[in-house]
DOMAR-210710 format. One record per residue (C-alpha): residue number from 1; x, y, z. Coordinates in Angstrom, 2 decimals. Example, Ala and Ser with C-alpha at 12.3 -4.5 7.8 and 13.67 -1.06 7.14 Angstrom:
<nodes>
node pos:1 | X:12.30 | Y:-4.50 | Z:7.80
node pos:2 | X:13.67 | Y:-1.06 | Z:7.14
</nodes>
This chain:
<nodes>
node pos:1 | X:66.91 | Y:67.47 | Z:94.75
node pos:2 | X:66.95 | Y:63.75 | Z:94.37
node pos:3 | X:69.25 | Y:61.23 | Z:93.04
node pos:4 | X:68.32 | Y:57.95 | Z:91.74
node pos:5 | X:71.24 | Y:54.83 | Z:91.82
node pos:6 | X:69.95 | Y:52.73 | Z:89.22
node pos:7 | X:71.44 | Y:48.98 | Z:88.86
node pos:8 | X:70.28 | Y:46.60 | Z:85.38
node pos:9 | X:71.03 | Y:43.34 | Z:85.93
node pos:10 | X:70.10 | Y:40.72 | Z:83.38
node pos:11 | X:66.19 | Y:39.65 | Z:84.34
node pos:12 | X:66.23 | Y:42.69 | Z:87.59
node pos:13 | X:66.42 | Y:45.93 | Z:88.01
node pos:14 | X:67.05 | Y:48.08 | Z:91.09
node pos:15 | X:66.65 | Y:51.39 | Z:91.85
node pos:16 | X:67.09 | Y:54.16 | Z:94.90
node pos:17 | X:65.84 | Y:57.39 | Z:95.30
node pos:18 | X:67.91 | Y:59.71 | Z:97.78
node pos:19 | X:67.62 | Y:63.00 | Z:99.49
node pos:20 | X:71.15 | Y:64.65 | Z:97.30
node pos:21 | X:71.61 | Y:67.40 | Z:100.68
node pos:22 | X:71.21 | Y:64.13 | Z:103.64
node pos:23 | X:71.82 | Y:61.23 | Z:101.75
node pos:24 | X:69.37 | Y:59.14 | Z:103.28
node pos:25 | X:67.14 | Y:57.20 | Z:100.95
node pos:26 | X:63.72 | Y:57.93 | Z:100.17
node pos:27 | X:62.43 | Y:55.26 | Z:98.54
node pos:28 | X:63.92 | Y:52.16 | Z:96.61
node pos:29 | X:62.89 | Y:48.60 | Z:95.04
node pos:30 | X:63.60 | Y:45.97 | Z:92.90
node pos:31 | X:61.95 | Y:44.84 | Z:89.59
node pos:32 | X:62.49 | Y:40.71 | Z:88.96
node pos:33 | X:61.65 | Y:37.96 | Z:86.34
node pos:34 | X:62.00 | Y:41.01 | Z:83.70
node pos:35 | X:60.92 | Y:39.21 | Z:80.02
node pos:36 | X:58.55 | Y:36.58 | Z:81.48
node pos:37 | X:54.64 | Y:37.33 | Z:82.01
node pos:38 | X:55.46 | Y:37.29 | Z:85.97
node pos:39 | X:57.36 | Y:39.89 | Z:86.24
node pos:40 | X:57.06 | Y:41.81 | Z:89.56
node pos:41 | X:58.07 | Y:44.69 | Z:91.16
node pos:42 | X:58.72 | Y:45.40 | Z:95.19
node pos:43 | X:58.42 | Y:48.76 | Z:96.30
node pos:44 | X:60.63 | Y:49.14 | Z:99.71
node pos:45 | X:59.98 | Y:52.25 | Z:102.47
node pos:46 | X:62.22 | Y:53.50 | Z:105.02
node pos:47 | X:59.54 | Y:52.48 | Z:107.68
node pos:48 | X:59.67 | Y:48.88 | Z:106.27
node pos:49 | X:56.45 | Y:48.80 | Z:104.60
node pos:50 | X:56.23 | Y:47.68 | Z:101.25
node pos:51 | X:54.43 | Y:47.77 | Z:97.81
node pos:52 | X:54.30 | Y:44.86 | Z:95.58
node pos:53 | X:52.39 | Y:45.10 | Z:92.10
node pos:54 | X:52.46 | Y:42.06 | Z:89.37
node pos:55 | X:52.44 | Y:42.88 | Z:86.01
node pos:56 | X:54.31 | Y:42.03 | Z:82.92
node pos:57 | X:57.43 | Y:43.49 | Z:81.60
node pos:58 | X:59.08 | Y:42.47 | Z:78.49
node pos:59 | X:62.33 | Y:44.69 | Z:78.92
node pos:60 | X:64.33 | Y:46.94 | Z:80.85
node pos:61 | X:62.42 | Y:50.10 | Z:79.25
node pos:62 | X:59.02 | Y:48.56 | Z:79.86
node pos:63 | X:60.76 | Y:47.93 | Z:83.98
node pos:64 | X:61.74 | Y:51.81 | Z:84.38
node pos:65 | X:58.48 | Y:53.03 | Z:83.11
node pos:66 | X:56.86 | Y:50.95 | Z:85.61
node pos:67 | X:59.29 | Y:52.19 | Z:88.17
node pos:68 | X:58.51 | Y:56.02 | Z:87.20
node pos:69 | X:54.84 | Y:55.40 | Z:88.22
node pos:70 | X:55.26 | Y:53.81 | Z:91.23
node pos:71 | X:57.63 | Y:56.28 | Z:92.12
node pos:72 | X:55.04 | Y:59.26 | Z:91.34
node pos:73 | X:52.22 | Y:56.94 | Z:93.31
node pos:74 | X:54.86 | Y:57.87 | Z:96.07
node pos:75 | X:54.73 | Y:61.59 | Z:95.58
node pos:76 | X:58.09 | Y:61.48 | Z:94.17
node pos:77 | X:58.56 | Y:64.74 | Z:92.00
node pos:78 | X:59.96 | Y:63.49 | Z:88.73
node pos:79 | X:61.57 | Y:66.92 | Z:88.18
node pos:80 | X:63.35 | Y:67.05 | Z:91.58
node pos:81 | X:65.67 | Y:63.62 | Z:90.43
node pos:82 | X:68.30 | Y:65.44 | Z:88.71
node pos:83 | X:70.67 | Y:62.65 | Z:88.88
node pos:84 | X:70.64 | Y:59.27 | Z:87.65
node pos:85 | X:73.94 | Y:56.96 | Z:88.42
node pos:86 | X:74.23 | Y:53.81 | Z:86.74
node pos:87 | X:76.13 | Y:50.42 | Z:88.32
node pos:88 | X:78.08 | Y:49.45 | Z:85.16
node pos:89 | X:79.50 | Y:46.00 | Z:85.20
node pos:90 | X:82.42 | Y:46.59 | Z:82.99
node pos:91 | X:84.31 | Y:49.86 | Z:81.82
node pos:92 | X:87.62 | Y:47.95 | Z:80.97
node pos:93 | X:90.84 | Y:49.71 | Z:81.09
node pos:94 | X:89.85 | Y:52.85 | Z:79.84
node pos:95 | X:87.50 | Y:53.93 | Z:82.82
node pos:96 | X:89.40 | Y:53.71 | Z:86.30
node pos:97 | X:86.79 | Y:56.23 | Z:87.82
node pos:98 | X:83.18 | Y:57.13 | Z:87.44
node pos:99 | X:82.49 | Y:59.43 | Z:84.44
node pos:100 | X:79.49 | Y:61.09 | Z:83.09
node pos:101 | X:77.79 | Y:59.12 | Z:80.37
node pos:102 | X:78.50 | Y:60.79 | Z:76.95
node pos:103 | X:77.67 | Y:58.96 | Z:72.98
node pos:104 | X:81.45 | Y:58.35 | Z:73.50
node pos:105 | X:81.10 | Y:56.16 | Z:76.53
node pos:106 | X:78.36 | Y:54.79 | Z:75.28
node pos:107 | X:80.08 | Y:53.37 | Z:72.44
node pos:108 | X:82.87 | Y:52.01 | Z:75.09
node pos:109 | X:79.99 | Y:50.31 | Z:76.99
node pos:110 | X:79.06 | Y:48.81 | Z:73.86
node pos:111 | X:82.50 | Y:47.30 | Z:73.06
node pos:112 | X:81.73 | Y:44.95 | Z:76.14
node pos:113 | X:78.54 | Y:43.39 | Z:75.24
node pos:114 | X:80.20 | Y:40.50 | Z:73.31
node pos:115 | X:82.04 | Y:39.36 | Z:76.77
node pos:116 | X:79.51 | Y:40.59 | Z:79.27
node pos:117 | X:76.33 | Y:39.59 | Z:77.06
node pos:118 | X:73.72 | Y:38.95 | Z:80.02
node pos:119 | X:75.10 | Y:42.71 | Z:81.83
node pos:120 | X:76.02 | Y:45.25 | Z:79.39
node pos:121 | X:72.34 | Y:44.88 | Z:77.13
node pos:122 | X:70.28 | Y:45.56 | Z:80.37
node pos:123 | X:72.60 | Y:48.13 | Z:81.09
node pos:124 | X:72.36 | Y:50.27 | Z:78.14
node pos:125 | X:68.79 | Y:50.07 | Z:77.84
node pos:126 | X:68.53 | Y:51.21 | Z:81.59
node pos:127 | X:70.82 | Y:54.20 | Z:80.60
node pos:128 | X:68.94 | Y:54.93 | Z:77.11
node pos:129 | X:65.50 | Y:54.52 | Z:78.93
node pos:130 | X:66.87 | Y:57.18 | Z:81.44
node pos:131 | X:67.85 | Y:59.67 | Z:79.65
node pos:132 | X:64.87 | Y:59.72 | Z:77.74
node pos:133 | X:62.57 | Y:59.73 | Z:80.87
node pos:134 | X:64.83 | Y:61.83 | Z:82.78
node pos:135 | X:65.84 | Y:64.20 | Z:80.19
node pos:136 | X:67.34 | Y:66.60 | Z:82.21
node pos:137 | X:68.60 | Y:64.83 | Z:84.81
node pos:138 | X:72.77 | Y:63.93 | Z:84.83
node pos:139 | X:73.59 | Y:60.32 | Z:83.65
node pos:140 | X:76.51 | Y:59.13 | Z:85.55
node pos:141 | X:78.59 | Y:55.72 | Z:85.17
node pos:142 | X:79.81 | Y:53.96 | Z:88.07
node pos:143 | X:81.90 | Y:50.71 | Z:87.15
node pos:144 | X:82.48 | Y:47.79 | Z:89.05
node pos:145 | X:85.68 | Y:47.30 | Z:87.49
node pos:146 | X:86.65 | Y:50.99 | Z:88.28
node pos:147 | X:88.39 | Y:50.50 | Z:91.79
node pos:148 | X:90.51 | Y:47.32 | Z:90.76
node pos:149 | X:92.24 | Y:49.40 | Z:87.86
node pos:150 | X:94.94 | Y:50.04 | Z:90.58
node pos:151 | X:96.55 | Y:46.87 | Z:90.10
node pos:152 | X:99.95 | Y:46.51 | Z:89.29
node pos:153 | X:100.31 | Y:44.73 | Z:85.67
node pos:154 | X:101.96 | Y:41.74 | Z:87.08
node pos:155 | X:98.89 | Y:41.09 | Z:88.83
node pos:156 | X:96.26 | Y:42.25 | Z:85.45
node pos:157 | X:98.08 | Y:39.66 | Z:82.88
node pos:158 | X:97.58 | Y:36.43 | Z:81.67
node pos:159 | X:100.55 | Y:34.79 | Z:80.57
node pos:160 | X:98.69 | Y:33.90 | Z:77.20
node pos:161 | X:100.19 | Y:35.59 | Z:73.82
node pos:162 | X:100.59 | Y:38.94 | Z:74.11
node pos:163 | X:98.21 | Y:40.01 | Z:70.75
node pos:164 | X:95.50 | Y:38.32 | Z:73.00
node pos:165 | X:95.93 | Y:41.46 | Z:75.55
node pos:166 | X:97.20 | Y:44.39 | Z:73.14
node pos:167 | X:94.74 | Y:43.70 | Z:70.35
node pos:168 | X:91.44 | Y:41.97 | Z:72.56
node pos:169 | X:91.41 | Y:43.69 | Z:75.79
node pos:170 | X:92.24 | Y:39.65 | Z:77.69
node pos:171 | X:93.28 | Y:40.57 | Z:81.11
node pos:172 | X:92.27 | Y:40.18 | Z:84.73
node pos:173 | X:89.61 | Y:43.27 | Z:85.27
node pos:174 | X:88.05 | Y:42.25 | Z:88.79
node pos:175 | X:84.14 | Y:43.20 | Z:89.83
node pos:176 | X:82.56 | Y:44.14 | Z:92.90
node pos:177 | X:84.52 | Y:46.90 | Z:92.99
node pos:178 | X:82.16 | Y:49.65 | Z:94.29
node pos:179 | X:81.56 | Y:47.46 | Z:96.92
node pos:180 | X:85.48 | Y:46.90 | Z:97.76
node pos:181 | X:85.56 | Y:50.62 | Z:98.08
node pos:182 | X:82.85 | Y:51.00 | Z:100.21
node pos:183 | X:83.70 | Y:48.54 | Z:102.93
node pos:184 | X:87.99 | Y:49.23 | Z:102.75
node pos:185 | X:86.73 | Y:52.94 | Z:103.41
node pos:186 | X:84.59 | Y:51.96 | Z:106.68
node pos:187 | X:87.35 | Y:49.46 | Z:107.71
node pos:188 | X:89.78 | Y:51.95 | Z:107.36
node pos:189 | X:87.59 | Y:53.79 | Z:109.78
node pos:190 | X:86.74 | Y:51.14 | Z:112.51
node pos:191 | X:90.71 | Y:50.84 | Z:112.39
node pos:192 | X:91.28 | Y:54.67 | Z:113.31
node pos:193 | X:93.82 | Y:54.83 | Z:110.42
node pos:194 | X:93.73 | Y:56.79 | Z:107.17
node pos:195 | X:92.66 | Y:54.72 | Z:104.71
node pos:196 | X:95.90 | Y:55.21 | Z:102.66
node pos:197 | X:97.56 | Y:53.30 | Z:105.70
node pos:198 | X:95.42 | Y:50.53 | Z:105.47
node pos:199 | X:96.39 | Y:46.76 | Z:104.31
node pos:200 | X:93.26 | Y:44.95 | Z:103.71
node pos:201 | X:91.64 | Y:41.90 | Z:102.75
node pos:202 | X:87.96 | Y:42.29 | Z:101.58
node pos:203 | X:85.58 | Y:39.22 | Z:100.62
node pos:204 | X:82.31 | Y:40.48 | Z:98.81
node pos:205 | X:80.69 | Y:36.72 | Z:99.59
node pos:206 | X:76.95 | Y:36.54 | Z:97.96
node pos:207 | X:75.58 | Y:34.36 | Z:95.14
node pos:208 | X:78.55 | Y:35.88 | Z:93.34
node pos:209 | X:81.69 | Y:36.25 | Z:95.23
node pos:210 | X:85.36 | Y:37.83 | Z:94.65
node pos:211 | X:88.14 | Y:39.24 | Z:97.14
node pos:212 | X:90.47 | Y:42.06 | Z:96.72
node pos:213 | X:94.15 | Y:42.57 | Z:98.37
node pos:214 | X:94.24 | Y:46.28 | Z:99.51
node pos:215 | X:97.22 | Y:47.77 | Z:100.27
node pos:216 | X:97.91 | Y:51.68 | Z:101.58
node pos:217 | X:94.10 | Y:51.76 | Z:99.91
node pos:218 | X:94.58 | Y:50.49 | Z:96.98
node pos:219 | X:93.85 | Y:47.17 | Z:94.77
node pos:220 | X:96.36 | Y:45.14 | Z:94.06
node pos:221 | X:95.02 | Y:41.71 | Z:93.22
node pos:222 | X:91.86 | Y:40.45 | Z:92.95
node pos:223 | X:90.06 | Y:36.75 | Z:92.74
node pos:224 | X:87.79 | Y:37.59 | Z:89.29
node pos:225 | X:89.43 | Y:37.56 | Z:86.06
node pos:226 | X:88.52 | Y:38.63 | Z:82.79
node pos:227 | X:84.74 | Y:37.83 | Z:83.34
node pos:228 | X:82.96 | Y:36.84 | Z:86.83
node pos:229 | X:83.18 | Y:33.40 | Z:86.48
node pos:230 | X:86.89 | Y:32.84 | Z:87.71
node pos:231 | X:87.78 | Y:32.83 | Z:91.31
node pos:232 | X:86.28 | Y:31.75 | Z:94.41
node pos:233 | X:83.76 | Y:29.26 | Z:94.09
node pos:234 | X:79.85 | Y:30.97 | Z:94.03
node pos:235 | X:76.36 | Y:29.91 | Z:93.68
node pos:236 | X:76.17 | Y:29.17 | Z:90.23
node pos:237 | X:79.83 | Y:30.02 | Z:88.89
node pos:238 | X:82.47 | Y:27.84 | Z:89.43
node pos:239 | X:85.63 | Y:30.26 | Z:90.73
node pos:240 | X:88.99 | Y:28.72 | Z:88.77
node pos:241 | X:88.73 | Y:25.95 | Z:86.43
node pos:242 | X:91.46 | Y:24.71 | Z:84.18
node pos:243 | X:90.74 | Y:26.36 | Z:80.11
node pos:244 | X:92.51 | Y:23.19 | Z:79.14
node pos:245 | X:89.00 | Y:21.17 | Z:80.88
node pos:246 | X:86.57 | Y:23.41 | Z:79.23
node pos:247 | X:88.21 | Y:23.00 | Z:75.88
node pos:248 | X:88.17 | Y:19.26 | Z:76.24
node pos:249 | X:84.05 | Y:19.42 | Z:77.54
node pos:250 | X:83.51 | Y:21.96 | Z:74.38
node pos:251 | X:84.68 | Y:19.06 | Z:72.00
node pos:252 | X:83.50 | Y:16.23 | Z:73.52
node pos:253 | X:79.91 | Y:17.16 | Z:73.97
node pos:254 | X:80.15 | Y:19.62 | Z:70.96
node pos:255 | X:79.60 | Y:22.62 | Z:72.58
node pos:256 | X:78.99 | Y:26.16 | Z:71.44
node pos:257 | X:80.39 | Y:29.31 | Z:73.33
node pos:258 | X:76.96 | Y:30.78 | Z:74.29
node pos:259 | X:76.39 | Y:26.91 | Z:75.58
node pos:260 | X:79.31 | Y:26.69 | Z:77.95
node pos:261 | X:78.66 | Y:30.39 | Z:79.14
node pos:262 | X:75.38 | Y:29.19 | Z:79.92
node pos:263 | X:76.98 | Y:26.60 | Z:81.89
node pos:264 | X:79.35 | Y:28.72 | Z:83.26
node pos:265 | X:77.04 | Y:31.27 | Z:84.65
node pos:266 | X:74.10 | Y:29.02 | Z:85.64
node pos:267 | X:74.84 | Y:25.50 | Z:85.98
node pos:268 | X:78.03 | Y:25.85 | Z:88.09
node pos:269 | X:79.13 | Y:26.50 | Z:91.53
node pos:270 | X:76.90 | Y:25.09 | Z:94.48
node pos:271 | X:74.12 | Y:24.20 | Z:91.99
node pos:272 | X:76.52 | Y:22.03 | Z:89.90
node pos:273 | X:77.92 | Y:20.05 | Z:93.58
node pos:274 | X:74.37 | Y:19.75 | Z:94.94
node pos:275 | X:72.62 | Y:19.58 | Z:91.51
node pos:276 | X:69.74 | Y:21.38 | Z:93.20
node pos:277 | X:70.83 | Y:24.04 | Z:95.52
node pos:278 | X:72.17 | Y:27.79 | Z:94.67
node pos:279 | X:71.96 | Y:29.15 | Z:97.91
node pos:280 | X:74.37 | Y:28.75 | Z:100.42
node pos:281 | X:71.01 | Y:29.00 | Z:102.84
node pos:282 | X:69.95 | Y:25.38 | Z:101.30
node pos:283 | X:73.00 | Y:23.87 | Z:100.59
node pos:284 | X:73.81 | Y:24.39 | Z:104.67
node pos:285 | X:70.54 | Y:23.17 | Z:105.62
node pos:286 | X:71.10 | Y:19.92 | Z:104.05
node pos:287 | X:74.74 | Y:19.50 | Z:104.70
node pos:288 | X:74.34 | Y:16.84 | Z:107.48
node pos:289 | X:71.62 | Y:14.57 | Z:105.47
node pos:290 | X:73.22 | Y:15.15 | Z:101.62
node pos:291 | X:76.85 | Y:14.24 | Z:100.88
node pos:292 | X:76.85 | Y:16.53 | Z:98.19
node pos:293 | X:75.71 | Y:19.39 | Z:100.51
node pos:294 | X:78.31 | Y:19.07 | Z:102.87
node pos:295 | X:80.80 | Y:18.40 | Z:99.69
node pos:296 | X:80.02 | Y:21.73 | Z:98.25
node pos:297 | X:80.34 | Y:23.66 | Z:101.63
node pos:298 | X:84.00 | Y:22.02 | Z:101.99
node pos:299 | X:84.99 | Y:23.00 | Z:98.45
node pos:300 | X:83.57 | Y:26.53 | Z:98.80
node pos:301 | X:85.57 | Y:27.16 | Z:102.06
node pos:302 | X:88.87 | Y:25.27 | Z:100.83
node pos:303 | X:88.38 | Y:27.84 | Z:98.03
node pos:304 | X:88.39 | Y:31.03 | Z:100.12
node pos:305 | X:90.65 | Y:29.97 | Z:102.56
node pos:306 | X:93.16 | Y:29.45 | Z:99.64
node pos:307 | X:92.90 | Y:32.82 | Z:98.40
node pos:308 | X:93.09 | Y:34.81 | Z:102.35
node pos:309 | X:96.48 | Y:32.93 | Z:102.54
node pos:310 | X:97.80 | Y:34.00 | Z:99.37
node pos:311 | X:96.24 | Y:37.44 | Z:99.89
node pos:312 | X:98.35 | Y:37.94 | Z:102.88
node pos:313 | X:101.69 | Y:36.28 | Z:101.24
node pos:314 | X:101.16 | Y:39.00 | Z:98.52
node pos:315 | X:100.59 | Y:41.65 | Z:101.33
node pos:316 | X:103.02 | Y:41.29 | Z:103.88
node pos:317 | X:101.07 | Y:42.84 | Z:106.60
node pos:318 | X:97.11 | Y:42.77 | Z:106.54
node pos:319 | X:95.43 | Y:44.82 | Z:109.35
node pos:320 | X:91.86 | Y:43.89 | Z:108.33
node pos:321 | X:90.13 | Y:41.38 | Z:106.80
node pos:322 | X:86.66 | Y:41.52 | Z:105.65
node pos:323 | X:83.43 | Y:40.00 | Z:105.09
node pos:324 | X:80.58 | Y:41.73 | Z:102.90
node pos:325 | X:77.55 | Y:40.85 | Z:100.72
node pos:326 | X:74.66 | Y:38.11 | Z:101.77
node pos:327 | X:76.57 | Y:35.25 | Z:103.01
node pos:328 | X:79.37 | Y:37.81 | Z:104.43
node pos:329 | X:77.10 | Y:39.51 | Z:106.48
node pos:330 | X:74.81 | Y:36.71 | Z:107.01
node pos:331 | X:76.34 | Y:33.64 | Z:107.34
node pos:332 | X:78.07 | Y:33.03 | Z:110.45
node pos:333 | X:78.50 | Y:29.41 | Z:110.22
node pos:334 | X:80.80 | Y:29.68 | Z:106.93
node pos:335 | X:82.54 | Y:32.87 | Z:108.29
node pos:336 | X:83.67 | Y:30.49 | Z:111.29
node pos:337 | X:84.70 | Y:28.11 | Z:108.39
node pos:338 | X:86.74 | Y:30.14 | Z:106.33
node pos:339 | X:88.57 | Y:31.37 | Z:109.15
node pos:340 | X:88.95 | Y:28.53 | Z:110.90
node pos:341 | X:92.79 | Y:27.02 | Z:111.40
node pos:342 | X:93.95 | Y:30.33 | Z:110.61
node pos:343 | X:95.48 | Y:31.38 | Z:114.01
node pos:344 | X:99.18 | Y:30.66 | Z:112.95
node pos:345 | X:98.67 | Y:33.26 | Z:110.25
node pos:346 | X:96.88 | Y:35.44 | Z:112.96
node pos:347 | X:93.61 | Y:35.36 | Z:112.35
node pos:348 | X:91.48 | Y:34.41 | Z:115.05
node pos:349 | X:87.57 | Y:34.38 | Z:115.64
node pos:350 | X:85.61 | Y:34.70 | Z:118.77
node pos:351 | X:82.48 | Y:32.81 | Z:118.40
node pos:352 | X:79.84 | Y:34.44 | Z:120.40
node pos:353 | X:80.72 | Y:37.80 | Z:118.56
node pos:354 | X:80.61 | Y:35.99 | Z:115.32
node pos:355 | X:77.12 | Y:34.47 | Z:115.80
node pos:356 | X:75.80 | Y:38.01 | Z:117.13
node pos:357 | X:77.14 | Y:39.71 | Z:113.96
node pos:358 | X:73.98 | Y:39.06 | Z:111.16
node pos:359 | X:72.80 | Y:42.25 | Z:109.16
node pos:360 | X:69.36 | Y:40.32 | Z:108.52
node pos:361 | X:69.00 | Y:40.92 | Z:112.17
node pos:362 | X:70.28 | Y:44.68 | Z:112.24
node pos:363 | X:73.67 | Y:44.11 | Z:113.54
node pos:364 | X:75.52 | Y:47.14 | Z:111.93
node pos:365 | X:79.51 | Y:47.32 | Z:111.52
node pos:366 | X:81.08 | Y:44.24 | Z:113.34
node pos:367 | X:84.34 | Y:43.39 | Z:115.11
node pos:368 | X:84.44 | Y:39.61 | Z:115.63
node pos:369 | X:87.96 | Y:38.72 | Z:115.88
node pos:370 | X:89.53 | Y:37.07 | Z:118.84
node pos:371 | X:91.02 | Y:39.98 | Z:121.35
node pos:372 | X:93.88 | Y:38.49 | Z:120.91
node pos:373 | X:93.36 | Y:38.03 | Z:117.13
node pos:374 | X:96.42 | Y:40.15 | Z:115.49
node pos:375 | X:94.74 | Y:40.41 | Z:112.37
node pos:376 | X:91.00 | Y:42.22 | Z:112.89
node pos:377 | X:88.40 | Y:40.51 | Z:111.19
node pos:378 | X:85.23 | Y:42.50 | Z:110.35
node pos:379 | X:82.00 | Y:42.35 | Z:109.09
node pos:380 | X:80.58 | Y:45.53 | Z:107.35
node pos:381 | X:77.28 | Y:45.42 | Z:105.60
node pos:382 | X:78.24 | Y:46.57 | Z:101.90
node pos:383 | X:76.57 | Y:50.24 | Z:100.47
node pos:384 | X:76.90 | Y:50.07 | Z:96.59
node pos:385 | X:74.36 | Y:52.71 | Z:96.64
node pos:386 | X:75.77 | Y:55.34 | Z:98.27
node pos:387 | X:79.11 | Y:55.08 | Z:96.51
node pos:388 | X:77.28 | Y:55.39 | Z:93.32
node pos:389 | X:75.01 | Y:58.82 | Z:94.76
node pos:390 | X:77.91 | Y:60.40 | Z:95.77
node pos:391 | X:80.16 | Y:59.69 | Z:92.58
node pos:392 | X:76.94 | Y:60.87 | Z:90.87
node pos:393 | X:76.48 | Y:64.57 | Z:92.79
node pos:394 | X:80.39 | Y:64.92 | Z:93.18
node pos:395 | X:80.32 | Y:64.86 | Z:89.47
node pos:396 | X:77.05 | Y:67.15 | Z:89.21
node pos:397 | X:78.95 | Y:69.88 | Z:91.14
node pos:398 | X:82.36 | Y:69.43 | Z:89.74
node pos:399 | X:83.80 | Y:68.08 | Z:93.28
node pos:400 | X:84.35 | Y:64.98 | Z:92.23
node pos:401 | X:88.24 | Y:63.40 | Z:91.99
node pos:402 | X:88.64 | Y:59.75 | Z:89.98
node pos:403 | X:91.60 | Y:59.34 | Z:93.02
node pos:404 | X:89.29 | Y:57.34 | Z:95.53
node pos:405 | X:91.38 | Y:58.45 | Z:98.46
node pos:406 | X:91.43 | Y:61.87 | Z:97.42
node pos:407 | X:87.54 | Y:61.77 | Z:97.36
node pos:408 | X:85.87 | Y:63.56 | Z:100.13
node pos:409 | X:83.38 | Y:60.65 | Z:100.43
node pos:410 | X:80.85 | Y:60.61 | Z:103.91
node pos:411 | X:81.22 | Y:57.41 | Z:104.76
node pos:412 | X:85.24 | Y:57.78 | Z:104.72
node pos:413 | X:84.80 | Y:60.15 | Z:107.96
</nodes>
């Protein structure tokens, strides 16, 4: 039996095929450039090789169907994938666990489109395009905003009016959150300590970014808001501005919403700084020859730097703290940086074991704190996928429980 993790994004889609009995993936790609004429999609092996094939795809339907053949050109047995679990960028307050996708949710899905407009459209056609493919496979819902629903209200609201929350959902949701769980699970274990013990600090660093305060295992405050644009600063998001600024650009360039959520979304961040550069691998390249380069770099690490400190005033005690996604696993130059003048608060890096720790070049788990760092700093390559397979077959054989520390997950062992 196989199980497929399935992940829309807006112009992409991704998709895993596991083994539901060892877990281990069987085969996996990514579609990109979904709606223009070259589209492409990458077909990844557990050996390493690779498939590529070029051809057009106007939408997420026309992206799966191309998926289902390469995935039979791969002797996969269409019948045998009798699971199907979908990453879900948003299930607001209603959904604080992974559920099995019914009309019902699909009408709460719906309800999110206006806010999440470039997420939630690719996501229900990936789930509609499923189930009519997969007919008789189980469609499961796994939410990035599932694992932050632990936070304390204090932490959730805005101090706007209060007919803004009760009556339109405004709030502080948080994202990333199936990969929060993952790596607070495995830090938990490279600690020896149950993770309900545990007092973490997790970054999810990649072209989008948040962090999460953990404590005893559970959320409690995270960087992302309402939307993923608030925050730490990210490739092409900005991380916190002032509402009163983007009110004032609105009017004085005569703005329209979808105008400033285009800028926002794309035009922010690292590419705003450097005006050319998204990714971080560009922007560092060029940081000794382009002031703007070296400008961004500052303002991204003043911004996480910011948020570990008030993290661990909000904490008390942290025993962890931890670096995940592309530039977290990869990027051993801006780790250094964020943690850098931190060893009054007791955070110390050693160097050597820093530079050694890159998942591009197959270093797994990492410890690369000081030995006489009191705080442990980690880096743990992220595993959305198997979080989402396992929610997915724990709900398939009813063993499933919407208490993440209750749930007998592998990877918590």
């Amino acid at each position: 039996m196989y199980i497929m993790a399935l992940n829309c994004g807006s112009s992409s889609l991704k998709y895993q095929i596991f083994d539901a009995d060892s877990k281990k993936q069987i085969v996996g790609g990514n579609v990109e450039k979904i709606g223009s004429p070259d589209s492409f999609i990458t077909q990844k092996y557990p050996d390493g090789k690779k498939e590529k094939k070029e051809t057009p795809m106007q939408n997420h339907n026309e992206a799966l169907n191309v998926v289902m053949g390469m995935l039979r050109a791969a002797s996969v047995d269409m019948n045998e994938i009798r699971g199907v679990g979908h990453r879900v960028v948003m299930g607001g307050s209603k959904y604080a666990s992974s559920v099995e996708i019914n009309d019902e949710v699909m009408r709460e899905i719906q309800n999110w489109r206006d806010l999440m407009p470039l997420h939630i459209p690719a996501s229900l056609m990936g789930i509609e395009s499923a189930r009519q493919m997969l007919p008789n496979a189980t469609q499961v819902a796994v939410f990035d905003t599932a694992f932050l629903q632990t936070m304390p209200e204090y932490a959730y609201r805005y101090a706007v009016p209060d007919a803004w929350y009760r009556e339109l959902g405004v709030r502080r949701y948080g994202f990333h959150g199936t990969s929060h769980l993952y790596v607070s699970k495995r830090a938990a274990v490279m600690l020896g300590k149950p993770a309900a013990d545990c007092n973490l600090i997790t970054m999810h660093i990649g072209s989008g970014a948040s962090g999460v305060a953990i404590k005893n295992g559970r959320a409690v405050d995270t960087t992302l808001g309402m939307t993923p644009t608030a925050g730490l600063m990210m490739g092409t998001r900005p991380g916190d501005v002032d509402a009163g600024a983007l009110l004032y650009v609105m009017e004085k360039l005569k703005l329209s919403p979808e105008q400033m959520t285009k800028h926002m979304n794309k035009d922010s961040g690292h590419v705003g700084i450097t005006k050319c550069f998204a990714d971080r691998r560009d922007v560092e390249s060029n940081r000794e020859t382009n002031p703007d380069c070296k400008l961004s770099l500052e303002m991204e690490v003043h911004s996480v730097k910011k948020y570990i400190g008030a993290f661990m005033a909000e904490l008390g005690h942290v025993d962890a703290l931890v670096f995940t996604a592309g530039v977290g696993e990869n990027d051993d130059y801006l780790r250094g940086k964020f943690c850098e003048g931190l060893a009054e608060l007791g955070i110390k890096i050693d160097a050597d074991k820093n530079a050694r720790a890159l998942a591009r070049l197959d270093a797994g788990e990492s410890v690369i704190s000081a030995d006489d760092s009191r705080i442990k700093v980690f880096m743990i390559p992220t595993n959305e996928e198997i979080v989402i397979v396992e929610d997915t077959i724990g709900i398939m054989n009813g063993t499933y429980n919407p208490d993440h520390l209750k749930m007998n997950y592998s990877f918590a062992k």
